[in-house]
C-alpha positions as CSV (number, residue, x, y, z in Angstrom):
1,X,0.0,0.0,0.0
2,X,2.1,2.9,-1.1
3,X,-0.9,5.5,-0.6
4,X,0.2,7.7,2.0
5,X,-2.5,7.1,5.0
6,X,-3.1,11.2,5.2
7,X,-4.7,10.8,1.8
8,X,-7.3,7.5,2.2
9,X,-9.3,9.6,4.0
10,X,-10.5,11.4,0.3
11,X,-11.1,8.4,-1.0
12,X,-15.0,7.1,-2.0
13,X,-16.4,4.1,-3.4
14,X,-14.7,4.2,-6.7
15,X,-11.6,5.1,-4.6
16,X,-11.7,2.1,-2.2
17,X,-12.4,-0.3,-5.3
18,X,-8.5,0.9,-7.3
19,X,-6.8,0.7,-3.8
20,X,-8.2,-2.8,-3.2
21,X,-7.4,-4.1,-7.2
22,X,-3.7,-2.0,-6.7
23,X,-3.3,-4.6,-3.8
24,X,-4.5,-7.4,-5.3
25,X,-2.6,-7.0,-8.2
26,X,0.9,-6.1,-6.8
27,X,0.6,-9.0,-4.7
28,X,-1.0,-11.5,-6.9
29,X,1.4,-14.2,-6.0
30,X,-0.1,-14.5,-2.4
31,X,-3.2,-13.6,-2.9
32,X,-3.4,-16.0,-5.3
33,X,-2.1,-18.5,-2.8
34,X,-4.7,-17.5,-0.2
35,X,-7.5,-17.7,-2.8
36,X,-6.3,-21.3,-3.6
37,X,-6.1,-22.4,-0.2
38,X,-8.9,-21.2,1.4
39,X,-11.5,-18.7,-0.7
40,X,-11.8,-21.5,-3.5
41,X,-13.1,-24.2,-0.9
42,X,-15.3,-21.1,0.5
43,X,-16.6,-20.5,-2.8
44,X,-17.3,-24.0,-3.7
45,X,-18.7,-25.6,-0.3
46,X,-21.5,-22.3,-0.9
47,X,-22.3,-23.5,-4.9
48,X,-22.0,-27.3,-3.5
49,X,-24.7,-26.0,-0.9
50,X,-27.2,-25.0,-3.6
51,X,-27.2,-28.0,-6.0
52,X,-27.4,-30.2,-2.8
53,X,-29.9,-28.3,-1.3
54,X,-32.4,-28.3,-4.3
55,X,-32.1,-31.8,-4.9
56,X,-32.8,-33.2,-1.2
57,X,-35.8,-30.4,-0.7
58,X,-37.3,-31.8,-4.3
59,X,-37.1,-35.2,-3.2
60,X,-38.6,-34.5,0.3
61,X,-41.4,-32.7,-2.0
62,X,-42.3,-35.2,-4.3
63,X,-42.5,-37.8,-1.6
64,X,-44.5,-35.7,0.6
65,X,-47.0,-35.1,-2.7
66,X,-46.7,-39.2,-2.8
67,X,-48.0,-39.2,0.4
68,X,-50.8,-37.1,0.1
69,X,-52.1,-39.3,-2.5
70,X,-51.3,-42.4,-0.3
71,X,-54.6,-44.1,2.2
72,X,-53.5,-43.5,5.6
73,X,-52.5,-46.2,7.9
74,X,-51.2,-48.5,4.8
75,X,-48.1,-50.5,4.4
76,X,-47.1,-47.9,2.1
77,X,-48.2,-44.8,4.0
78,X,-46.0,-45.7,6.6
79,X,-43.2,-46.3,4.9
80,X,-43.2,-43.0,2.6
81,X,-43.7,-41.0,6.0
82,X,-40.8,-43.0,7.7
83,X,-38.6,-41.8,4.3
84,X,-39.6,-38.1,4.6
85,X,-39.1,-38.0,8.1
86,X,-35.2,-39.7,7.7
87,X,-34.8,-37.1,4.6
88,X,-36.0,-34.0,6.9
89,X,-33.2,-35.1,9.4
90,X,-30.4,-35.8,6.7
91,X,-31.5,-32.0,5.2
92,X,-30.8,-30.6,8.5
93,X,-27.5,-32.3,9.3
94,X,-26.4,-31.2,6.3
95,X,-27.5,-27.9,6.6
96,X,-25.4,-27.6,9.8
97,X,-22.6,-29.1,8.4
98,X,-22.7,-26.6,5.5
99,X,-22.9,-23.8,7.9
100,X,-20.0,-24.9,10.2
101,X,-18.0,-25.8,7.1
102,X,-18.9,-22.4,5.5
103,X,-17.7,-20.4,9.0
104,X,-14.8,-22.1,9.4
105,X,-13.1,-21.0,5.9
106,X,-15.0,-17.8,5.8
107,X,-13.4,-16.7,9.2
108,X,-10.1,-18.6,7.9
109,X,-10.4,-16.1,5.0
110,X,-10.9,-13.1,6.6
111,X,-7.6,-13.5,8.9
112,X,-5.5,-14.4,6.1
113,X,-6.0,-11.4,3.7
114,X,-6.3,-9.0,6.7
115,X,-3.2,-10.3,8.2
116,X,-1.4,-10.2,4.7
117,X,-2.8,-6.6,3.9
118,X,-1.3,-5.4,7.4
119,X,2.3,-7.2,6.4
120,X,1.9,-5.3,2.8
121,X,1.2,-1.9,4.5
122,X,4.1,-2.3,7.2
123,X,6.7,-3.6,4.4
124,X,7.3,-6.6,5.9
125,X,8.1,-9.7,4.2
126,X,4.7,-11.8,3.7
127,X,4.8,-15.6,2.7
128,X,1.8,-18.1,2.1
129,X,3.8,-20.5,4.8
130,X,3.8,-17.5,7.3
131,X,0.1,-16.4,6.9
132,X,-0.7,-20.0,7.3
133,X,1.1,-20.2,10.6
134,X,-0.6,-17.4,11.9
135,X,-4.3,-17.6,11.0
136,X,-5.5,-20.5,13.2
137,X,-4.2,-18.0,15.9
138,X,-6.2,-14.7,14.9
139,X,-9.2,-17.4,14.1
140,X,-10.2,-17.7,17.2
141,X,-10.3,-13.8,17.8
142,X,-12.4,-13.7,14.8
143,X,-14.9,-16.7,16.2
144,X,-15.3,-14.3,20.0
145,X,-16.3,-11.3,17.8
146,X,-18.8,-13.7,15.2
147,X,-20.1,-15.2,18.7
148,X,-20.8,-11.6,20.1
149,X,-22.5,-10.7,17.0
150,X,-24.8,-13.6,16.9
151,X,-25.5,-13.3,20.2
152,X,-26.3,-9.4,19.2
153,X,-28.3,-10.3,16.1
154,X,-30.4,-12.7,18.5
155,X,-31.1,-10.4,20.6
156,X,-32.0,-7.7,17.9
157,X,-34.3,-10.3,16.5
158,X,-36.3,-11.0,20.1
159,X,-36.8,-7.4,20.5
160,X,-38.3,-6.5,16.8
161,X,-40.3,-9.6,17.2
162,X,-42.1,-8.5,20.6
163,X,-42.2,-4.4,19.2
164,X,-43.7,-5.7,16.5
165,X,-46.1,-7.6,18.1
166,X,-47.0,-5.2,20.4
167,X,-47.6,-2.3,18.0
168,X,-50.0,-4.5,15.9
169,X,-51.9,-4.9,19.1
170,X,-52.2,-1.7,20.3
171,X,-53.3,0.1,16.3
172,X,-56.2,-0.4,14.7
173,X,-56.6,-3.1,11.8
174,X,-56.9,-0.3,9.0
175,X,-53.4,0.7,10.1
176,X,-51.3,-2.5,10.7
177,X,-50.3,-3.2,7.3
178,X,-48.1,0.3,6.8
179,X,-47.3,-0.1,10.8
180,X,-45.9,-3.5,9.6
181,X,-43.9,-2.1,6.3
182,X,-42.3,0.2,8.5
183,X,-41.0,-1.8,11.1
184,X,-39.8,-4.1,8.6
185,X,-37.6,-1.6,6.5
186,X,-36.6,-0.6,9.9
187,X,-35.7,-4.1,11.0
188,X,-33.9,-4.5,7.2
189,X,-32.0,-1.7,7.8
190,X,-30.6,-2.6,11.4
191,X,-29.7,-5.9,10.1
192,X,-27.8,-4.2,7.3
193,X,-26.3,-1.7,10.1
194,X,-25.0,-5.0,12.1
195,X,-23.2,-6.7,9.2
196,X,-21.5,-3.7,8.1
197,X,-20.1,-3.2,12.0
198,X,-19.5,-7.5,12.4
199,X,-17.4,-7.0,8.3
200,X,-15.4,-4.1,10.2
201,X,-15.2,-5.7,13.4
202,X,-13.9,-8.7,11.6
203,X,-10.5,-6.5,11.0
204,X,-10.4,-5.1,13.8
205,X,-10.2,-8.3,15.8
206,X,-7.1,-9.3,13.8
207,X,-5.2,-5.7,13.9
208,X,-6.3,-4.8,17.3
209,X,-6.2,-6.1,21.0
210,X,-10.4,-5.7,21.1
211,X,-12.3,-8.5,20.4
212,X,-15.6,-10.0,20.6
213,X,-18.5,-6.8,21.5
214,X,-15.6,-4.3,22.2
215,X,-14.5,-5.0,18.8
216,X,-18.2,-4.3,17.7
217,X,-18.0,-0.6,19.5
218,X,-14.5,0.1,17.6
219,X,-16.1,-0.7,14.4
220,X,-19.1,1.2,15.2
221,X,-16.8,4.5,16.1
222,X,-14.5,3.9,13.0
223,X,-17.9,3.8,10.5
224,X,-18.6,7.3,11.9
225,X,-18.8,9.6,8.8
226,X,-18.2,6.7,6.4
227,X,-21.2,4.7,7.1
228,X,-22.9,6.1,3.8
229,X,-19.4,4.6,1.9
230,X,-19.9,1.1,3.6
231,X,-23.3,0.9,3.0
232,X,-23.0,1.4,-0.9
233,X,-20.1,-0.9,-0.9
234,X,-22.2,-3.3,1.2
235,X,-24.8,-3.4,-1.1
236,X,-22.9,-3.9,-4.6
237,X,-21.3,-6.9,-3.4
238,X,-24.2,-8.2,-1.9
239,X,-26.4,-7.4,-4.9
240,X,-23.1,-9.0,-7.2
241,X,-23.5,-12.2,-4.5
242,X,-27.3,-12.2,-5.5
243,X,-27.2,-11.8,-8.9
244,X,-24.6,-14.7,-8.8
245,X,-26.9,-17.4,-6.9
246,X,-29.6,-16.3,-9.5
247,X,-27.6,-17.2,-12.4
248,X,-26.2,-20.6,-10.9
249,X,-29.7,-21.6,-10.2
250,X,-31.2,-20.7,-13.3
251,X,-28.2,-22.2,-15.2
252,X,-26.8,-24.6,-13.4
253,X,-29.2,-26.3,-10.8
254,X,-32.5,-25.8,-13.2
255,X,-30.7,-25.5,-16.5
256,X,-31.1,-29.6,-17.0
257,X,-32.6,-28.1,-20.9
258,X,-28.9,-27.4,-21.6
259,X,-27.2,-30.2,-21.0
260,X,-24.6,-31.5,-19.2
261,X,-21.9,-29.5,-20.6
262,X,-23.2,-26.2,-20.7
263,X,-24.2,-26.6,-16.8
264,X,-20.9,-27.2,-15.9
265,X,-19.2,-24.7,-17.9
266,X,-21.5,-22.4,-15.8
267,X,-20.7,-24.3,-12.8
268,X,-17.2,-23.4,-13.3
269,X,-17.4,-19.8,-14.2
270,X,-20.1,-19.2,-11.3
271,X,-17.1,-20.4,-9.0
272,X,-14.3,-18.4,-10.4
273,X,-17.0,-15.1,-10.2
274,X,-17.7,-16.3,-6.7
275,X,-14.0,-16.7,-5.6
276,X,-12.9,-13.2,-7.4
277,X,-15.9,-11.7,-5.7
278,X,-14.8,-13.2,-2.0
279,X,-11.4,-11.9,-2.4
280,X,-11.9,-8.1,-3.5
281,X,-14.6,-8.3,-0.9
282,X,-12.3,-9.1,2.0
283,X,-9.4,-6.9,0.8
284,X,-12.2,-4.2,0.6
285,X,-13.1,-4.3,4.4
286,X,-9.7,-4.3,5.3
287,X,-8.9,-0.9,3.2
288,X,-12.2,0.6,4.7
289,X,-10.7,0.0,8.1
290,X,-7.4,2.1,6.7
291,X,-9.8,4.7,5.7
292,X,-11.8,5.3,8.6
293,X,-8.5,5.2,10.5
294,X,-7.2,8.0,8.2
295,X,-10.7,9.7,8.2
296,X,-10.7,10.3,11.8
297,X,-6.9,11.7,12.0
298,X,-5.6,8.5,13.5
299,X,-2.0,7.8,12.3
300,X,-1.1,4.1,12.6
301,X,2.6,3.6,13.7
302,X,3.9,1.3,11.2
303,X,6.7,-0.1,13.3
304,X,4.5,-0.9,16.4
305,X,2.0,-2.6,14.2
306,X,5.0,-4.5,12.5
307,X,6.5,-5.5,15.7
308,X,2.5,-6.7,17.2
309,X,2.2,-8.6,13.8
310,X,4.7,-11.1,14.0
311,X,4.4,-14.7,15.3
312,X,6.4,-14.6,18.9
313,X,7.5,-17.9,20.3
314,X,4.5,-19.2,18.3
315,X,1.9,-17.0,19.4
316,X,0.1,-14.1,17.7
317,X,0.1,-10.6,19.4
318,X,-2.5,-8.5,18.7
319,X,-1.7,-5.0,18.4
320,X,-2.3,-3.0,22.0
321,X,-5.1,-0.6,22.4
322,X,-2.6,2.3,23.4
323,X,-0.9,1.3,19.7
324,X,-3.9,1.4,17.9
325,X,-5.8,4.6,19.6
326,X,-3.2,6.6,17.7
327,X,-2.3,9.8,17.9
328,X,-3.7,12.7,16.0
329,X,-2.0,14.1,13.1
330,X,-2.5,17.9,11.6
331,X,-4.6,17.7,8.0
């Protein structure tokens, strides 16, 4: 990162996008490495969780349709119900395994490029068998601050659910359908609000000492005055991520009219969009966190976080608070 940090501050959307490509591409060598190792499963364990997905649910379908059109208390009856009832659990255990699966390399992910991005902006020497040493270590920093944040989106969740209900109660019926747009737009919009401060929080658990729902208050105080940045940013990719699904689904797990070729030839190319898209998204939230640092006049010392990112006596050392709160410097 050769940008000197007095000058991310200026930078927008557009801005953020060339600094995270300039990265990407000077250092293609080990981010190629990282997308090998660990976005590439990422990418494929979430296309592998689609196709799977659609053909256990349509099995479960046509034998619960089967069913319907079975007499009850037959031979048969029984047996069809036995068979949806052993599909329902094998859905579920797989849907657990996909999410555990899915957490474990997305949180993998995140540490890696963060921790390589912070070795690229102190100048010190990064390798793919360094960063590999290093990441189960800031993993489990990542997994307190992904713990806190479920634990907050819970929370958030209990408490729209019992406003809602309460409001719908206490209006009349000719209001409760715009009372109930509301809230939800407001409930969408605090749900966007949290994954923007868990993304941010993400880097801040590798770079910093905080952790967990202190990490969660850092992020929230860096986003100040660049929420409206994050936001946009937030929603391309996730609109990019949508538009992706669609196309794999419509091509790939319902394209059986194009042959067995064509579906994987958009199989593939699904997977290299996906994997592209996972990287530039994680180098993004790690050059927002540079810019809000920048934003708000706080000069990172270079050598301290050098010295905080290395591997001592085979543990990592996050970077201490009174290194990180930095001091101001003149615009």
């Amino acid at each position: 990162m050769d940008r000197e940090q007095e000058e991310m501050q200026f930078l927008g959307v557009f801005g953020i996008y060339r600094e995270a490509y300039r990265i990407i591409f000077s250092w293609r060598k080990i981010f190629s490495q990282i997308t090998l190792a660990l976005i590439l499963p990422l990418s494929f364990i979430f296309l592998a969780h689609i196709e799977v997905s659609n053909v256990l649910f349509t099995k479960i379908i046509y034998n619960e349709v089967e069913l319907d059109e079975t007499q009850v208390g037959t031979r048969k009856y029984e047996k069809i119900s036995d068979m949806i009832s052993s599909e329902w659990v094998y859905f579920w255990l797989f849907k657990a395994a996909y999410f555990t699966f899915l957490l474990i390399f997305s949180l993998l992910s995140t540490a890696a490029v963060v921790y390589t991005i912070a070795c690229i902006y102190t100048a010190r020497e990064v390798t793919f068998k360094k960063v590999m040493s290093v990441v189960p270590k800031v993993w489990k920093r990542l997994m307190v601050t992904f713990l806190s944040i479920f634990l907050a989106v819970f929370a958030y969740n209990f408490v729209s659910i019992f406003v809602a209900i309460t409001c719908v109660f206490l209006v009349g019926p000719d209001k409760v359908v715009p009372l109930l747009f509301f809230l939800l737009m407001v409930y969408f919009l605090g749900l966007v609000y949290m994954s923007i401060i868990w993304q941010l929080a993400s880097v801040v658990s590798v770079l910093e000492e905080a952790s967990g729902f202190k990490a969660m208050m850092k992020s929230g105080e860096l986003l100040k005055g660049k929420m409206w940045v994050a936001i946009i940013i937030f929603f391309k990719l996730n609109l990019s991520s949508l538009a992706l699904h669609i196309l794999f689904e419509n091509k790939v797990v319902h394209g059986s009219s194009l042959g067995i070729l064509n579906r994987a030839s958009f199989g593939i190319l699904s997977l290299l969009m996906l994997l592209v898209l996972y990287l530039f998204g994680l180098v993004i939230q790690t050059v927002i966190y540079f810019v809000c640092k920048s934003y708000h006049h706080e000069n990172i010392d270079k050598s301290a976080l050098s010295d905080h990112l290395e591997v001592y006596l085979g543990e990592y050392v996050p970077l201490k608070s009174k290194d990180v709160q930095l001091e101001q410097f003149d615009v």
